[in-house]
N, CA, C and O atoms as a Tripos MOL2 file, in Angstrom:
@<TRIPOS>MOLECULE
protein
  192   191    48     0     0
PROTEIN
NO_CHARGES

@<TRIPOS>ATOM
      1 N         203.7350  122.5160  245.5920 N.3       1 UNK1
      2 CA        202.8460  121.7720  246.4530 C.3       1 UNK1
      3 C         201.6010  122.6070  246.7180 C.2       1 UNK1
      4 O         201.7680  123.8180  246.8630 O.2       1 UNK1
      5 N         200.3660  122.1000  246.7990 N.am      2 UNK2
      6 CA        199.3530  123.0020  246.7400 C.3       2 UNK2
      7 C         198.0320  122.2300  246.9230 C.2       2 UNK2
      8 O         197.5460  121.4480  246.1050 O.2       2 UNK2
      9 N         197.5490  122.5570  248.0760 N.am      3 UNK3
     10 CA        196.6600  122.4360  248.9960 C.3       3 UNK3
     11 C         195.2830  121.9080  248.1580 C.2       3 UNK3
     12 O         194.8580  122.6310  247.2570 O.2       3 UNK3
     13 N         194.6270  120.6940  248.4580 N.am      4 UNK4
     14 CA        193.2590  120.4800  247.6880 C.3       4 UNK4
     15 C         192.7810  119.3860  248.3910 C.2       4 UNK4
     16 O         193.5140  118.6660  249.0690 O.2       4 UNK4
     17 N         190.9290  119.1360  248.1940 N.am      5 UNK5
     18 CA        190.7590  118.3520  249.1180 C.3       5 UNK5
     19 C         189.8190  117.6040  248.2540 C.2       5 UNK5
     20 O         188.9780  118.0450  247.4700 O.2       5 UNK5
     21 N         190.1940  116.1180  248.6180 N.am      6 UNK6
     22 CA        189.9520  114.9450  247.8900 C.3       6 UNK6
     23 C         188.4610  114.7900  248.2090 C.2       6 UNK6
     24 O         188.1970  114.8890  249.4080 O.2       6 UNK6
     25 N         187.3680  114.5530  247.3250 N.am      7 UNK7
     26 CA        186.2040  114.0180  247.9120 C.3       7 UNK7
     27 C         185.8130  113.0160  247.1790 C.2       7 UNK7
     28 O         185.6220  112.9310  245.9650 O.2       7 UNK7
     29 N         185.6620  111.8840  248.4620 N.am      8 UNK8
     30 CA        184.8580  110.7710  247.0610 C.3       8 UNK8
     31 C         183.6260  110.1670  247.9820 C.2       8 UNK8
     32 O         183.6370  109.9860  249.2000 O.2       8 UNK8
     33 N         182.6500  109.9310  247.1210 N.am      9 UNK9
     34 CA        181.1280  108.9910  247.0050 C.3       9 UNK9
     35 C         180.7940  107.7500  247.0650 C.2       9 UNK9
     36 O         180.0130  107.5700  246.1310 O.2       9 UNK9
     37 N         180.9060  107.0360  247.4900 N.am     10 UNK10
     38 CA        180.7780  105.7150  247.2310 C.3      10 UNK10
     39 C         179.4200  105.5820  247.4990 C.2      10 UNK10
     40 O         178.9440  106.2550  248.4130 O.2      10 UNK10
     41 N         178.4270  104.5150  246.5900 N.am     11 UNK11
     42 CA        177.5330  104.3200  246.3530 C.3      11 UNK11
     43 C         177.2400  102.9480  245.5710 C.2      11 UNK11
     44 O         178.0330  102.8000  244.6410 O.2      11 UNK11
     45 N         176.2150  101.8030  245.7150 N.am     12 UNK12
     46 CA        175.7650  101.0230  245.3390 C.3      12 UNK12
     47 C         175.3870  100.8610  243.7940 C.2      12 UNK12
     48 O         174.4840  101.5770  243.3600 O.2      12 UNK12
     49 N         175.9630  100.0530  243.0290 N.am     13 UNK13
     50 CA        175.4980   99.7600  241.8610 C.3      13 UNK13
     51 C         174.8500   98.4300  241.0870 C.2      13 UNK13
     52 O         175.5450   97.4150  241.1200 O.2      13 UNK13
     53 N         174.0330   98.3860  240.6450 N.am     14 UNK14
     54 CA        174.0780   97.0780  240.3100 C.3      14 UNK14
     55 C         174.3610   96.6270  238.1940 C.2      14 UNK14
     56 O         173.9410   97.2120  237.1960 O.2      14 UNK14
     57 N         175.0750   95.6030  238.3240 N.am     15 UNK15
     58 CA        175.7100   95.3420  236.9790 C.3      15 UNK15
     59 C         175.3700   94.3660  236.2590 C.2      15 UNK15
     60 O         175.5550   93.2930  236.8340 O.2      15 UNK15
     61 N         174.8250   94.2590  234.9380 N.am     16 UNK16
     62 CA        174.4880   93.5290  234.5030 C.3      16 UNK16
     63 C         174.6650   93.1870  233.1860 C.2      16 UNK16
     64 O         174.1970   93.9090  232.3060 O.2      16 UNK16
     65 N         175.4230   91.9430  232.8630 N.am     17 UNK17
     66 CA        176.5630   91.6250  232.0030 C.3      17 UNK17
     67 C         175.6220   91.1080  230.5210 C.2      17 UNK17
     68 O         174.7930   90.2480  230.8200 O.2      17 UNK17
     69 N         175.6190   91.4550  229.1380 N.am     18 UNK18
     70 CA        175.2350   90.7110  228.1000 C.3      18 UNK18
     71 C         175.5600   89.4910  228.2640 C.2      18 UNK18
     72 O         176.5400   89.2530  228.9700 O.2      18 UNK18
     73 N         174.6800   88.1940  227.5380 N.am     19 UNK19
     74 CA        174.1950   87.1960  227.8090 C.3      19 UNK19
     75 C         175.9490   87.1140  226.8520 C.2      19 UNK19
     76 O         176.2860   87.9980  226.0640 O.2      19 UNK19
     77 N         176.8090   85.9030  227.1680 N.am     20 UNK20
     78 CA        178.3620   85.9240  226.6500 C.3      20 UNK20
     79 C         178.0550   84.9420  225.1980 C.2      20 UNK20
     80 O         177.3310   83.9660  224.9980 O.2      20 UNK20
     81 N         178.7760   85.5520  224.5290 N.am     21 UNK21
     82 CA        178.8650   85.1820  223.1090 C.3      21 UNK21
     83 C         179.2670   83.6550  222.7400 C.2      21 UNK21
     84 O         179.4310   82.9770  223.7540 O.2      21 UNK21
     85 N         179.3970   83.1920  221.9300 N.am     22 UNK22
     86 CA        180.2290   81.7460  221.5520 C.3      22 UNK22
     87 C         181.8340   82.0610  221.2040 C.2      22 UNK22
     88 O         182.2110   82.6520  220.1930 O.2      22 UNK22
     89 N         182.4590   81.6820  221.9700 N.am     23 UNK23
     90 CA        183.4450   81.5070  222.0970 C.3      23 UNK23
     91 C         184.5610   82.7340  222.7080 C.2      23 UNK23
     92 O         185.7920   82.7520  222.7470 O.2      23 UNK23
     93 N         183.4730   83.7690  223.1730 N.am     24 UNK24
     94 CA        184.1440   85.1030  224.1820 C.3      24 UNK24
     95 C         184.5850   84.6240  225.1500 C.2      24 UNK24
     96 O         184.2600   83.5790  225.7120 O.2      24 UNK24
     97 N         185.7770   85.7630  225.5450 N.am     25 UNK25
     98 CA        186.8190   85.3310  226.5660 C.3      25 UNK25
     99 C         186.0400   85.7050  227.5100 C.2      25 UNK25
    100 O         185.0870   86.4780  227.4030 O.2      25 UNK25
    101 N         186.6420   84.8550  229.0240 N.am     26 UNK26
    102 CA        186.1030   84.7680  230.5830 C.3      26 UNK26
    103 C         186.3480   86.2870  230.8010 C.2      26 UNK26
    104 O         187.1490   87.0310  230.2360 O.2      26 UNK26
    105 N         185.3140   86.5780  231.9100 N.am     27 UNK27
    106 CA        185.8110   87.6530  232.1950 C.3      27 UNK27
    107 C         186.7000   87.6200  233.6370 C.2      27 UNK27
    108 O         186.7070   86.7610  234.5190 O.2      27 UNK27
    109 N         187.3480   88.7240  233.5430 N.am     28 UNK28
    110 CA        189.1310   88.2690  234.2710 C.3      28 UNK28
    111 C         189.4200   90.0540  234.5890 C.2      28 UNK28
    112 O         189.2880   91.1220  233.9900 O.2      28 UNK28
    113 N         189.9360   89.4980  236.0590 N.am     29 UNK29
    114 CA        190.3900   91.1130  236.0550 C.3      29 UNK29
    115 C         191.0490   91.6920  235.3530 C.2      29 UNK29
    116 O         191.7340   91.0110  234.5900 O.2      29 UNK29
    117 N         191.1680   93.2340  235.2630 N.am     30 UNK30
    118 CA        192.1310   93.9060  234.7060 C.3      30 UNK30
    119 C         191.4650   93.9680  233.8200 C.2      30 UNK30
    120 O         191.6230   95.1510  233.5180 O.2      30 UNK30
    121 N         190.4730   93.3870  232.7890 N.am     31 UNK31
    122 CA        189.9530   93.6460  231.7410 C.3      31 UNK31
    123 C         189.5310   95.2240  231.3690 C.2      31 UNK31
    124 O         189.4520   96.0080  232.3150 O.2      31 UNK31
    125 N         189.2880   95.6530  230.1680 N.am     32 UNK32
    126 CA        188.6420   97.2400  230.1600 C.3      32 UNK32
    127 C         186.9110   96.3430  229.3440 C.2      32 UNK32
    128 O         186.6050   95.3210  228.7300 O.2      32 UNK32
    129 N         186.2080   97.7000  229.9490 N.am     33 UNK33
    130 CA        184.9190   97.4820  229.2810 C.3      33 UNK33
    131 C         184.6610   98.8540  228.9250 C.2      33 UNK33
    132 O         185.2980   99.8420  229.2880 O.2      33 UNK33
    133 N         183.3950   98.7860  227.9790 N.am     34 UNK34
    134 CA        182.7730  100.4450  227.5980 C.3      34 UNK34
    135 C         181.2030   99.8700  228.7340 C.2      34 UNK34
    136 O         180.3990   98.9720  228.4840 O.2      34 UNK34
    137 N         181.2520  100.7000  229.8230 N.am     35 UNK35
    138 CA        179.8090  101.3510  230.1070 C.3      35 UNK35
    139 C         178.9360  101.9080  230.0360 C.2      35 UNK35
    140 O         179.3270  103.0750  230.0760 O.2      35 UNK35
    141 N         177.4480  101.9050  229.9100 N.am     36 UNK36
    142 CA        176.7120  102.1650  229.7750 C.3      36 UNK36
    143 C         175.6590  102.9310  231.0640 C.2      36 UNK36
    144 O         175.1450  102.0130  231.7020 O.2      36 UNK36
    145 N         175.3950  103.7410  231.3840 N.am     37 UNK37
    146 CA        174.8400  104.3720  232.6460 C.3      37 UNK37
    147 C         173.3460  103.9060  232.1990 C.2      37 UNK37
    148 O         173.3430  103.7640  230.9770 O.2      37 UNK37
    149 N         172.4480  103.7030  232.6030 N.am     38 UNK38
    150 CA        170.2570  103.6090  232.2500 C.3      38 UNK38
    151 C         170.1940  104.4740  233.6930 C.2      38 UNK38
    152 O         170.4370  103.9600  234.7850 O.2      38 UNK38
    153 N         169.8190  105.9010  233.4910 N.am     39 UNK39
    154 CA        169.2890  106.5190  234.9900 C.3      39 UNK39
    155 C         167.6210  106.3130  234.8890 C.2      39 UNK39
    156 O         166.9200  106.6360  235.8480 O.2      39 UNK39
    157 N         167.0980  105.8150  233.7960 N.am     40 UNK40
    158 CA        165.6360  105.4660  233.6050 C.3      40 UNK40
    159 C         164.8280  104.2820  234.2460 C.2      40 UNK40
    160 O         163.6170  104.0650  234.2260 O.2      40 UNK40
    161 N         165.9180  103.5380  234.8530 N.am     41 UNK41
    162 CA        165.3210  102.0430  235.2950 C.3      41 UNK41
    163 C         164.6670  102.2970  236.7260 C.2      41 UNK41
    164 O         163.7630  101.5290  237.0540 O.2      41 UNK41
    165 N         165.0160  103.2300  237.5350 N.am     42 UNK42
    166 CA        164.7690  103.3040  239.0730 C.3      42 UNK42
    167 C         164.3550  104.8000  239.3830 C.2      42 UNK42
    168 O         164.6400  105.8170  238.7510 O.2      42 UNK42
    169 N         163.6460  104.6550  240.4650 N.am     43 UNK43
    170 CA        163.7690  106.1670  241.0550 C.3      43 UNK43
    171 C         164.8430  106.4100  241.9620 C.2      43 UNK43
    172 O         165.6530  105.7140  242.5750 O.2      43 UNK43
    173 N         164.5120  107.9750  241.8140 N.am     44 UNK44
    174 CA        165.8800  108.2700  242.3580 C.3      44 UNK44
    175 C         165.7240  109.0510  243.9720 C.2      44 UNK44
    176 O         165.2620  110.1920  243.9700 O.2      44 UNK44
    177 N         166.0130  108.5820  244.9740 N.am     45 UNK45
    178 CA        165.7880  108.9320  246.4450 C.3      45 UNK45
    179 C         166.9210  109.9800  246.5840 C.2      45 UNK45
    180 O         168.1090  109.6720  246.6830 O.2      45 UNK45
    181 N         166.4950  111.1130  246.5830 N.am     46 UNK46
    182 CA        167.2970  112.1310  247.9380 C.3      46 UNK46
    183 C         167.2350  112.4210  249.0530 C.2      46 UNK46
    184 O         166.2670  112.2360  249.7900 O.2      46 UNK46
    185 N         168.4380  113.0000  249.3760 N.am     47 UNK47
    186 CA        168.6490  112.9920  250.3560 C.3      47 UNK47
    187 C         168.5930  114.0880  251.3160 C.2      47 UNK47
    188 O         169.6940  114.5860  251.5480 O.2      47 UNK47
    189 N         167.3490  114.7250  252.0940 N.am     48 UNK48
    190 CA        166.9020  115.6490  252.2760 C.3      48 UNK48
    191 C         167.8460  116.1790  253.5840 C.2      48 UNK48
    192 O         167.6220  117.2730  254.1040 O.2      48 UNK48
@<TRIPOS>BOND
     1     1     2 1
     2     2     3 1
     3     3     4 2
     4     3     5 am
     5     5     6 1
     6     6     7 1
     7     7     8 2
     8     7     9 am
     9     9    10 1
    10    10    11 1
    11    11    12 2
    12    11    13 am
    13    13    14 1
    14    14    15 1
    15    15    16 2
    16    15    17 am
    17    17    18 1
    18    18    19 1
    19    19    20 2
    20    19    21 am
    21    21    22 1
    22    22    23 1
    23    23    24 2
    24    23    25 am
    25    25    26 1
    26    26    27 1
    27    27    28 2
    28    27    29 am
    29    29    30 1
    30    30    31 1
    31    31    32 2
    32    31    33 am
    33    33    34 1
    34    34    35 1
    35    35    36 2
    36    35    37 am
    37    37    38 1
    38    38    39 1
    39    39    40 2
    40    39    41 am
    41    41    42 1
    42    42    43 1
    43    43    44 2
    44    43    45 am
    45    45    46 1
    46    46    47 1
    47    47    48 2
    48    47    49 am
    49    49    50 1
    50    50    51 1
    51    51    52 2
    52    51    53 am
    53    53    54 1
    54    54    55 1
    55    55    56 2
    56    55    57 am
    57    57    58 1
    58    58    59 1
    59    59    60 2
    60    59    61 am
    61    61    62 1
    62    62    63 1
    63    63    64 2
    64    63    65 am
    65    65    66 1
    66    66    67 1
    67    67    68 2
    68    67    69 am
    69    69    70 1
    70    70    71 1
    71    71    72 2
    72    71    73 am
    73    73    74 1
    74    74    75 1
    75    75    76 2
    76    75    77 am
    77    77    78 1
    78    78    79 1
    79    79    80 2
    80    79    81 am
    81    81    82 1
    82    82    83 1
    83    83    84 2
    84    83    85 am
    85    85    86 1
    86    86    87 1
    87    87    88 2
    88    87    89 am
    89    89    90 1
    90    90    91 1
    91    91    92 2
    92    91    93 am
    93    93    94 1
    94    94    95 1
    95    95    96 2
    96    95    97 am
    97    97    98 1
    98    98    99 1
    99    99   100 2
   100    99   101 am
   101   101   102 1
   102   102   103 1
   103   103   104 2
   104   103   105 am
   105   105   106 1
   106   106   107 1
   107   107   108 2
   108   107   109 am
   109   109   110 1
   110   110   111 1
   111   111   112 2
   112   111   113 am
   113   113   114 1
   114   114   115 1
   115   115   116 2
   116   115   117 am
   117   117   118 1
   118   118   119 1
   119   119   120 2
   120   119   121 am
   121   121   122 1
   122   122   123 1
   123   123   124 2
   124   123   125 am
   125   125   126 1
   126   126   127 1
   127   127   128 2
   128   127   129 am
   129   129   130 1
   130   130   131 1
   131   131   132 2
   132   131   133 am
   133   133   134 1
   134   134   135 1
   135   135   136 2
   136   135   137 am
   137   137   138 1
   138   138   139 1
   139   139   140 2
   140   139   141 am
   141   141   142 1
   142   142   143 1
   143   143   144 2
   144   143   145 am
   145   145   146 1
   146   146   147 1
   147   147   148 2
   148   147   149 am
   149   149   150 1
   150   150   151 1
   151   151   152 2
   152   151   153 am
   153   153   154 1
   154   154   155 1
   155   155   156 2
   156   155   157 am
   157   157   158 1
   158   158   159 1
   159   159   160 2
   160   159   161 am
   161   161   162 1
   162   162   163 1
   163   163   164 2
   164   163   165 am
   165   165   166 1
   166   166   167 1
   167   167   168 2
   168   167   169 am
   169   169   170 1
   170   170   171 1
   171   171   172 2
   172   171   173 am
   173   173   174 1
   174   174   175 1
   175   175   176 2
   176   175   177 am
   177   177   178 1
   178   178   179 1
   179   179   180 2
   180   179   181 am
   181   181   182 1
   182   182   183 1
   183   183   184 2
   184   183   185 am
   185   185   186 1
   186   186   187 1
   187   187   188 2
   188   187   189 am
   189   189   190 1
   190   190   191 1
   191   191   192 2
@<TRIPOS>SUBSTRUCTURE
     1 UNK1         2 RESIDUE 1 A UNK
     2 UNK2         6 RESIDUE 1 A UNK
     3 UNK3        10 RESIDUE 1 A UNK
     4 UNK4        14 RESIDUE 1 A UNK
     5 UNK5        18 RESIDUE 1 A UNK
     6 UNK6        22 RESIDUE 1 A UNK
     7 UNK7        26 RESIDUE 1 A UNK
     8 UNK8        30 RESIDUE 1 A UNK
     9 UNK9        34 RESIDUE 1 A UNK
    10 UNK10       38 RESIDUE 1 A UNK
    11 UNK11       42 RESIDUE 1 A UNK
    12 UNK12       46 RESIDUE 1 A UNK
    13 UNK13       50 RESIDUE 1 A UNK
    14 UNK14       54 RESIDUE 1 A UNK
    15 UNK15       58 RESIDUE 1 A UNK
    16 UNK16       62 RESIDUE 1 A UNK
    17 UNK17       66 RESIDUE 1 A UNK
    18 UNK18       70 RESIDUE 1 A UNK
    19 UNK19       74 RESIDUE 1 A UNK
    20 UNK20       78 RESIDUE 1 A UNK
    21 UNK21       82 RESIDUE 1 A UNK
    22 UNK22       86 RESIDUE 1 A UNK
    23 UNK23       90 RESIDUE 1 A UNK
    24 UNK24       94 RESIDUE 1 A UNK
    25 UNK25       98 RESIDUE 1 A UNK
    26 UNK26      102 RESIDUE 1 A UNK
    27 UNK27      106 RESIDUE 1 A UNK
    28 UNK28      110 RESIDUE 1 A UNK
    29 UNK29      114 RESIDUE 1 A UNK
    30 UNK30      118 RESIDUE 1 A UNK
    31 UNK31      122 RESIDUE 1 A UNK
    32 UNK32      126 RESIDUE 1 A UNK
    33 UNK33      130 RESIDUE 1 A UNK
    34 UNK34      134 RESIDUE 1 A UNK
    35 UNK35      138 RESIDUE 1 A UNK
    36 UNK36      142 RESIDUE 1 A UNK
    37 UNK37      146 RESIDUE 1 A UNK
    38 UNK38      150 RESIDUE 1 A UNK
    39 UNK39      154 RESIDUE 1 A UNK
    40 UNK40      158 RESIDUE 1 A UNK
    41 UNK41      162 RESIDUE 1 A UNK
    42 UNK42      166 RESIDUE 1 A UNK
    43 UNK43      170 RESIDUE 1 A UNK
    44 UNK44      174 RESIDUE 1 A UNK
    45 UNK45      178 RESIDUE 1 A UNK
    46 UNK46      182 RESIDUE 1 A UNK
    47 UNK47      186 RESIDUE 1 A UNK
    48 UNK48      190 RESIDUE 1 A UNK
């Protein structure tokens, strides 16, 4: 047993899905996807 400390971030994203194919399945939970990060679209505010 051994001592560690959990940290998590939560933060705002916004998602935006390819236009859906002819005859692609709904999207449905549980599904897996491959993501893509763009850190080029926005500026980025810190936090002083």
């Amino acid at each position: 047993t051994g001592n560690f400390t959990k940290i998590v971030q939560r933060f705002p994203v916004r998602i935006r899905l390819d236009p859906p194919e002819q005859g692609a399945p709904r999207l449905l939970p549980g599904m897996s996807v491959i993501a893509t990060v763009d850190t080029r679209s926005a500026q980025v505010r810190r936090a002083d």
